[in-house]
Phi, psi and omega in degrees: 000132184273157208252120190274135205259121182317303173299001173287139181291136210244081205288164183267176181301125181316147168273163185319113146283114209258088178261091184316160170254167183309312208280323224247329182289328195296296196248086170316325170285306187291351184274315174286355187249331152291342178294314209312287189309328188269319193276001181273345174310318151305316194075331155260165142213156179271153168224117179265095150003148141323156186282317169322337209260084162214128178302153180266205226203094200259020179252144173279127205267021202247324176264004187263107186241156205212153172246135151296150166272149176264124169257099182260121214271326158280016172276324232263310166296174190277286217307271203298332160287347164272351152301319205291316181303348172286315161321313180289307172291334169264356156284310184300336175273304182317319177302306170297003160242017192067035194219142183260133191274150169224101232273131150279168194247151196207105180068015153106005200220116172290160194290129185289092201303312202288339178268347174276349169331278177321281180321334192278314168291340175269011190252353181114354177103155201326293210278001175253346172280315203296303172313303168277037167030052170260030200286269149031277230278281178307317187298341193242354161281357191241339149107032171267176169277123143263168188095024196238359154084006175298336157326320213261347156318308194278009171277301177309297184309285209290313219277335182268333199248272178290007184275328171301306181304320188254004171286331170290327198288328173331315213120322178331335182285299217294321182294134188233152192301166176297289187302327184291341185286338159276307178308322191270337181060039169290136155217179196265146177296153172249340175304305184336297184296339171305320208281333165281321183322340174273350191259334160309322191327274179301008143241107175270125167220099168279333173299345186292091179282159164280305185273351157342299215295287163030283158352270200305096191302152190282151181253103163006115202279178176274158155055086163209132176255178152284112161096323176340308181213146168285119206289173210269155171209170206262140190259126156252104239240133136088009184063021193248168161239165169216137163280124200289141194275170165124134176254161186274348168297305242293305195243050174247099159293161177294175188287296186287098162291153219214120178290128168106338177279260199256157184184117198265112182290118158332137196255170191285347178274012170075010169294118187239097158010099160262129186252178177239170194296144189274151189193135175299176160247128189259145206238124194233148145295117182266178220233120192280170181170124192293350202259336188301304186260007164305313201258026190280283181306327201285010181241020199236130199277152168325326168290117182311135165281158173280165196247013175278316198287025144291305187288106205233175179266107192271028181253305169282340187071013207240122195248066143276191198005090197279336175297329185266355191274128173257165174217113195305146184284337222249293207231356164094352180286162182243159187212115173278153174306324190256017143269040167265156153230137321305145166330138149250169190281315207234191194248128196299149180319305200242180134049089188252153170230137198275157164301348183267307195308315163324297181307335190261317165317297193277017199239354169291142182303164179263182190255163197285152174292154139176178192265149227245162202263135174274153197302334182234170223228128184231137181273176179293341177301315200271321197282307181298353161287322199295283181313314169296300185325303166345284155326296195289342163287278206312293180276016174062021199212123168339178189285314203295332204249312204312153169254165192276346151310329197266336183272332168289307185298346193269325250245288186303320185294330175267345160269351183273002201253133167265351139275329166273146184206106175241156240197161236164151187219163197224118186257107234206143138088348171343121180289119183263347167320303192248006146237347182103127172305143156292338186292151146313097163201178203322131155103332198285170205267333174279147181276137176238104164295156213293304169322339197243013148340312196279012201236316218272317170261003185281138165330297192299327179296119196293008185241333173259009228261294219302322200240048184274200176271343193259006157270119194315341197290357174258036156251031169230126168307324203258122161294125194251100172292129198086354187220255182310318191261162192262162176235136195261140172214116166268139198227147166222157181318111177098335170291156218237221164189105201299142166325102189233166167221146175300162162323105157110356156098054180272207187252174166198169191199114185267128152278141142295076170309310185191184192120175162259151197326164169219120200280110155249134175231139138299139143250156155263149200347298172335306195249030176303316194271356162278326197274308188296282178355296183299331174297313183332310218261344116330323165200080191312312208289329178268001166231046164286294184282359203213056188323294176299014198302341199258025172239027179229008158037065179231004189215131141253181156193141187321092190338274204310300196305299221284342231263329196272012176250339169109033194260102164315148194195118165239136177239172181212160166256133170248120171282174186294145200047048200224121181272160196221129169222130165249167199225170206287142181084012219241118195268153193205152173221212223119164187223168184252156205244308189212215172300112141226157193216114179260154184226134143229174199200134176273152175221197131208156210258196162267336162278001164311295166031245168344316186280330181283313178299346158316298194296315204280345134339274169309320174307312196291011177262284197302353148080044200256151160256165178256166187259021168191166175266117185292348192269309190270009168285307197288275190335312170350271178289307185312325170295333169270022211295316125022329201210007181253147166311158190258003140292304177288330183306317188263030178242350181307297212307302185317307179283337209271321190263338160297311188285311157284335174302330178269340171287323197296303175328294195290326195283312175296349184272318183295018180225323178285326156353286156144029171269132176291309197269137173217159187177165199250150188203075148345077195261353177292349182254009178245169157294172188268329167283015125270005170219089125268133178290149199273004178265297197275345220063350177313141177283143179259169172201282209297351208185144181205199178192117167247177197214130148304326196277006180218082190290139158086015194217102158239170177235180182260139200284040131289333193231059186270335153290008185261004190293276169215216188244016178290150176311134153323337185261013163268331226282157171231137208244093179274148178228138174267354189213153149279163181289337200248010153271348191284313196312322187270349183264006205261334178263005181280309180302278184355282195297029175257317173301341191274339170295317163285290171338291188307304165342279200303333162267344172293337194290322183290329175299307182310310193289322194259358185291162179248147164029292163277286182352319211284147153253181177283161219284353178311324186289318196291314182280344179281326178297298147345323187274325177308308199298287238257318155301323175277008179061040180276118194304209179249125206223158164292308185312291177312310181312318169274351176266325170312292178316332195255319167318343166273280173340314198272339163306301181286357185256345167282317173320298178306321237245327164267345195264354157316285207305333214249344187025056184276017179255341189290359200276002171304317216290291174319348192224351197213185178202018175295172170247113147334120162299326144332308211291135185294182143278170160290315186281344207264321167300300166301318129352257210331317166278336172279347171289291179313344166253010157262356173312168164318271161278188182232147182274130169275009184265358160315277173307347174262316155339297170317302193286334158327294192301305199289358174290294191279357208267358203246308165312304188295343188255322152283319224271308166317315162307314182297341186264325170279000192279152218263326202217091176253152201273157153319307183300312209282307183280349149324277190311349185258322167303332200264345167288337171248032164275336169311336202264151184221064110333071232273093171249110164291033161272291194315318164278024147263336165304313183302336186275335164316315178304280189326301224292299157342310204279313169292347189254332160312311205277321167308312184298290158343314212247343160292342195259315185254066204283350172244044152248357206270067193286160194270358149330267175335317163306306179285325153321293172288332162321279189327316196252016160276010206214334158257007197250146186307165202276148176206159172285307176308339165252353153304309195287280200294025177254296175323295182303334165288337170282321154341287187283338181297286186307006166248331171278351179289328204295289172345284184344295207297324125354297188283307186297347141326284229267348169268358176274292126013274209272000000 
């Protein structure tokens, strides 16, 4: 047995597998709405097709062309990106001072900057680990052996590499003594200082002083030589100053190697080059103005100065040691090195920037993550050559051999890995509008032989599934790519598809065509606001910049990390011909095992309902747009009330009474308010990024609030103070509907609703009723007859009134036929056991189940009263066994009482034998009672059949006397006949 590596990945528990029979398959809403209750638990389930059911594969792979997306995998977890942005940022500070970061290696393993960062700031920061000697402490949180002197290593590293970086993010660089700041008549910017004073957050070191450092030998910038650059001095030509031209992007490779490009060699001291994200630099010309420089000059002696002595330090003021003085490439201020905080020894190679232009570099925002479209346009022929190659590179092994256990841990193992950076390409989001379903349908450039017809209209076909009837969505006017119309994914070995929940939190169903597996794991519904949390509190810093980040399906994160915080987490491999159905709210990710090609598609059922208005809630928090309007769906269907089931009528009505009560709320509160203007506004008739609110993004319908002074610009009425800044009594409150148009619809859906409503509350009363209260089963088959005459679809509540009417049927049947105790009448003739035959306990089990029932039985209570009937048997019978000498009768009478019970009574063959036993010690007593009748036949008779009776004392004693007396009457016998022989 192989032995598990603590990090190795740990798969979670499988999700549901479904395999339908033809008949449970033929209707996809109803198999899934049975289905419902075990897979949501989950979040996922597998549903594997009758084996007969495969569609044919209608895209040409030749003609099918598509651009990938680039995955670079360790960008793709939260944990590791956000190390790497870490990375990026102190390769980018270093750089802008003209020094290249070099990552060190510590105990053979590079060093992790960002958790010795991290620790250090959680221990209070540099000058309180250094005091309390907690390097030691830290080294072995990082998962080093103490007693290896590794502390004092990883003190060198931080003190050369990060310390410098976080006295900047403090501020500490920025301060400059008084007097040079008066001299120079510099003063500090206050955006500047805000914009680092923001750059503090996250690392506090409060404890850092300007006269602190003074002690405290300076520490040494990385890769900085003697002599390496000269220092710069500023020339005055023309009363002009000039500048060195050049920007500091033009030769900075990126932070990330990028496979097949750049892959950064070990340097020989085991130092490994981090280069950073090219990123401008912003550069000002400088612009001379006379006015600018009076009071520069006007302190300047009548006698031209030499123009090195202009060039002064602007923290001491002082332009000595010219060797030691820099001049920033960014702005021209001058500096010694060894008024920097920190001091450096020597002076940098390449490019340097002063501490206000650092601050102003690094205080630019990073840009949102997401994934970059790849260069090249590939059919599925070439891309699927591209991906076995790969696969087949990577693991030195056919496509066909990898096992799928090796691809998943390799998989987990390379987004967590920050050295490795392997890159991957992903064909995502295909419009199947515009390239074509893999599925078959009417009309379409694949030709469909006459056997595979039966394709074109099935349910399961993902062009038919989203918009059959019993998905509410086909009540949205506008096709929605990717939620009605279905989206195409081409896969390669690792690519992946990040943690998400579908758009309005619907349901979706993914096909496999064809291909090698695609790895998926879930959560369920329940526990979506568990799982974000736990990412929230892991990696605070991308959805600091990136609130929405888990709906742009750009971050995983390692199932076992959400599973060890207590997050449920299920996985499945779904193979070629295998549908993947997830259910609302239930976030879910995944990787492709190889080459493959998937169709998915969203639907949503009725009981979604109550969750989608939920979500658009929640989007309008989260300033998200939606990709329909939920409002103008429910109107939709309320103009159709006529024609909708009287399930969806009454799950309509139930949002509908949600919806006008919060319009009715939000319009009156907009009037106390002081908007004047009202007017009718067809918005079903604009696009939806044309009536969005300009706050939330909410799509608007029923209601919206404008301004003249912002033509083309509305919000929605939560956010009506958020329009401009004009009186409210300019605003105008547009409205689709008046309230006393919402009203007749809400009640047109009702009387629709009501039919089903009504049922549907008799039922629950009936079904939930108590004790006296229940009714009987007459009630349970009239509801029932009802639901089927009135065409009431199939529901849980009808599924659950069906289950207890089968249940109290099959518990009346069992419950008479106990009563009628028609198996008992063998017991007269016999002495078999029913295989059947109840137990005394399993029949009491049996009556308390018949009063937990739904309804009530009228054999419940005569049952009750059987058992106690038997339980009253059993207690004489007991008694009767224990009496040393009981009559014939009394145990007669106790047989002949159970033959009513149709029962397993272990009593009964110690009676019949008590009965035998009775019945010989009578006949013996009788025949002992009259001895000169008593013959030695008769004598020998009853031995003999005393001798067949089970052993008891009382027939032993009475064996004995009989043998006794036989054998003095033989003796006797034997006597008289001698003595007539005799005579």
């Amino acid at each position: 047995m192989s032995l598990h590596r603590a990090d190795e990945f740990k798969p979670p528990p499988e999700c549901p597998v479904f395999e339908p029979s033809w008949e449970e398959f033929r209707d996809p809403y109803a198999f899934i709405n049975k289905i419902r209750p075990i897979a949501e638990k989950t979040g996922i389930c597998k549903v594997r097709p009758p084996p007969d059911w495969q569609p044919p594969f209608a895209c040409d792979i030749d003609k099918l062309h598509f651009v990938p997306r680039i995955q670079r995998l360790n960008e793709l977890e939260a944990q590791t990106r956000v190390k790497l942005n870490f990375l990026d940022q102190i390769a980018k500070f270093w750089d802008l001072q003209g020094c290249t970061l070099k990552i060190p290696h510590v105990e053979r393993k590079i060093l992790d900057l960002y958790q010795l960062n991290k620790l250090v700031a959680d221990e209070g920061g540099f000058d309180i680990v250094c005091q309390d000697r907690r390097w030691t402490k830290i080294a072995i949180q990082m998962g080093f052996s103490p007693g290896k002197a590794v502390g004092s290593h990883l003190r060198g590293h931080y003190e050369k590499i990060l310390y410098p970086y976080n006295l900047f993010q403090s501020g500490t660089n920025l301060l400059a003594p008084d007097p040079a700041s008066k001299l120079m008549r510099l003063e500090a910017d206050p955006d500047l200082e805000q914009c680092v004073q923001k750059l503090v957050q996250p690392v506090e070191s409060p404890d850092i002083k300007v006269q602190n450092l003074a002690p405290r030998p300076p520490a040494p910038a990385p890769d900085s030589s003697p002599g390496a650059r000269r220092a710069k001095r500023m020339k005055c030509e023309a009363a002009c100053v000039k500048t060195e031209p050049g920007e500091v992007g033009d030769s900075r490779p990126n932070l990330r190697r990028r496979m097949g490009s750049f892959v950064a060699k070990p340097e020989p001291d085991k130092l490994i080059p981090v280069p950073v994200k090219q990123e401008p630099v912003e550069f000002k010309e400088p612009i001379m103005e006379p006015d600018k420089f009076k009071p520069r000059y006007k302190m300047v002696p009548p006698v031209p100065p030499s123009p090195v002595d202009l060039v002064v330090c602007l923290v001491c003021g002082s332009g000595g040691d010219e060797d030691r003085l820099l001049l920033c490439d960014g702005c021209d201020d001058s500096y010694h090195t060894f008024c920097l905080i920190p001091p450096l020894h020597d002076v940098p190679r390449g490019d340097w920037r002063c501490p206000k232009c650092l601050a102003q570099e690094c205080c630019k925002p990073h840009e949102a993550f997401g994934f970059e479209q790849a260069h090249r346009d590939y059919s599925l022929r070439a891309f699927g050559q591209m991906a076995d190659a790969f696969k087949s590179d990577y693991f030195n092994m056919p496509v066909h051999m990898v096992p799928m256990e090796l691809v998943e841990k390799e998989f987990w193992r390379l987004v967590g890995a920050i050295e490795e950076d392997v890159t991957v390409e992903y064909g995502a989001d295909i419009a199947s509008k515009e390239f074509g379903s893999g599925f078959p349908i009417p009309n379409g450039k694949f030709k469909v032989s006459p056997a595979d017809e039966k394709y074109l209209q099935c349910g399961w076909n993902l062009n038919n599934l989203a918009m059959m009837n019993p998905s509410v969505l086909t009540h949205v006017t506008a096709d929605i790519c990717g939620m009605t119309l279905p989206w195409l994914y081409v896969g390669m070995c690792f690519s992946s598809f990040c943690w998400h929940i579908e758009d309005h939190w619907s349901y979706s169903i993914n096909y496999l065509h064809w291909g090698e597996p695609k790895t998926w794991y879930g959560a369920p519904g329940f526990a979506a606001e568990q799982l974000e949390e736990v990412m929230k509190k892991l990696a605070p810093e991308l959805f600091e910049s990136q609130p929405d980040l888990l709906h742009q399906l750009v971050t995983i994160m390692n199932p076992n990390t959400l599973m060890a915080y207590g997050v449920p987490i299920y996985r499945t491999n779904q193979c070629a011909g295998e549908f993947v159905v997830t259910f609302p709210r239930a976030y879910h990710s995944g990787f492709n095992q190889g080459f493959n090609f998937a169709e998915a598609v969203n639907f949503c059922t009725v009981d979604w309902m109550p969750l989608g208005r939920q979500c658009v809630d929640h989007y309008r928090l989260l300033h998200r747009y939606n990709v329909f309007s939920h409002d103008e769906m429910v109107c939709n269907m309320a103009r159709k009330a006529a024609t909708l089931s009287v399930v969806l009528a009454s799950a309509v009505h139930k949002d509908m009474v949600l919806m006008v009560k919060e319009e009715q709320e939000l319009r009156d509160k907009v009037k106390k308010l002081g908007v004047l203007h009202f007017q009718e506004a067809k918005y079903d008739h604009l696009q939806d990024d044309e009536r969005q609110c300009a706050i939330c993004r909410t799509t608007c319908y029923l209601s919206a609030v404008t301004c003249p002074c912002s033509p083309g610009v509305l919000v929605c009425l939560y956010h009506i103070n958020g329009l401009c800044s004009c009186p409210l009594s300019n605003y105008t409150l547009n409205y689709r509907y008046t309230m006393d148009d919402l009203f007749p619809m809400m009640n047109a859906v009702k009387l629709r609703a009501e039919l089903y409503d009504d049922w549907a509350s008799r039922v629950t009363e009936t079904l939930e009723a108590k004790l006296e209260k229940k009714k009987g089963l007459p009630v349970f088959r009239s509801l029932l007859t009802e639901s089927e005459s009135k065409l009431f679809p199939d529901s849980d509540l009808m599924r659950r009134l069906r289950l207890v009417l089968q249940d109290a049927e099959k518990c009346a049947s069992v419950a008479q036929q106990l009563l009628n105790g028609k198996k008992q009448t063998r017991y007269r003739c016999g002495t078999g056991k029913s295989r059947s035959q109840l137990t005394v306990e399993e029949l009491s089990s049996f009556v308390r189940q018949l009063y937990n029932l739904s309804c009530s039985l009228p054999q419940a209570p005569m049952l009750k009263e059987l058992l106690n009937r038997i339980e009253d048997f059993q207690q004489h019978s007991e008694k009767v066994l224990a009496d040393e000498a009981p009559s014939v009768a009394e145990i007669q009478s106790l047989l002949d009482v159970s033959f009513d019970f149709d029962v397993d009574l272990p009593e009964l063959p110690q009676l019949r034998q008590r009965l035998e036993q009775a019945r010989w010690l009578e006949g013996v007593q009788q025949a002992s009672a009259q001895p000169a009748t008593l013959t030695l036949e008769a004598m020998r008779r009853l031995i003999d059949q005393g001798v067949g009776l089970a052993p008891h004392w009382s027939v032993e004693m009475a064996m004995a006397r009989l043998q006794e007396q036989l054998t003095q009457s033989e003796h006797w016998e034997d006597k008289a006949s001698s003595l007539l022989k005799a005579s």
